[in-house]
N, C-alpha and C positions, 0 to 999 in steps of 0.2 A: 879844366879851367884855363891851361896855358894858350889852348889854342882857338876859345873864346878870345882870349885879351891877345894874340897874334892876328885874329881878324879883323878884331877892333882899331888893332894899329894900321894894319893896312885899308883899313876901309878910311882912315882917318885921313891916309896921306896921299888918298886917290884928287883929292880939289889940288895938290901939288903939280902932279902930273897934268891935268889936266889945264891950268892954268895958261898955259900959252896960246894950246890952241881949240881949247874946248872951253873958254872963260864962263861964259853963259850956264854951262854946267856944273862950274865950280864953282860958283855962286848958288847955284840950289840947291846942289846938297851940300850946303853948311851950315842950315838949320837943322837937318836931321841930322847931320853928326853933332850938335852940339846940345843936341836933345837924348840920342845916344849916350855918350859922357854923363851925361846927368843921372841918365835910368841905369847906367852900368854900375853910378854909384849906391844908388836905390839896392842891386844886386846885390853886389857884395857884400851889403849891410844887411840881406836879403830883409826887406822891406817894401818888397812889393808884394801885393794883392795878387789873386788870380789871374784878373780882369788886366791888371796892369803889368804883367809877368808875360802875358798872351802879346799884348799892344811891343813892349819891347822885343820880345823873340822876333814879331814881323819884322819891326821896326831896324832892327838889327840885320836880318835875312833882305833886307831891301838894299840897305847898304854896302851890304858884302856883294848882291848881283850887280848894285852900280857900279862899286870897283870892277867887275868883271867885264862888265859889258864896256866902261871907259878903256882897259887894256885893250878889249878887241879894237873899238875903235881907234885906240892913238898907234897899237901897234901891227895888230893882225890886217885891218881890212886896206890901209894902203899898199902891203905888196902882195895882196889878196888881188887887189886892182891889177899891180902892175903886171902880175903874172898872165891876167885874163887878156891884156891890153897887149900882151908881146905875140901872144900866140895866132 
């Protein structure tokens, strides 16, 4: 359970990072986080359904690879660039 709600926080504070120069992105996904937050509370109460236990596992699993894929982009792939560009 800790490291449910450790992904959850960091999937939370990926539209932060993202904010300066990925705004467009951090505006998208902050309907699914705040949709997230809601069914996380659904969980803990565990009161969800099957059907709706399934819908948040993705829902969740979506947001944890946007966090991922936002670090690649704000950190990995510009000196991914610059290394291709010196050689």
């Amino acid at each position: 359970m800790g490291i449910f709600f450790l992904y959850l926080f960091i999937a939370s504070a990926t539209p932060l990072f993202l904010w300066k120069e990925k705004r467009w992105l951090a505006i998208a996904g902050l309907p699914l986080l705040i949709v997230m937050w809601i069914m996380s509370g659904f969980y803990v109460a565990d009161l969800l359904t099957p059907e709706t236990h399934t819908f948040f596992m993705v829902l969740f699993s979506f947001n944890v690879l946007l966090a991922h894929v936002a670090a690649i982009i704000l950190y990995v792939k510009p000196e991914w660039w610059k290394r291709f560009a010196t050689d």
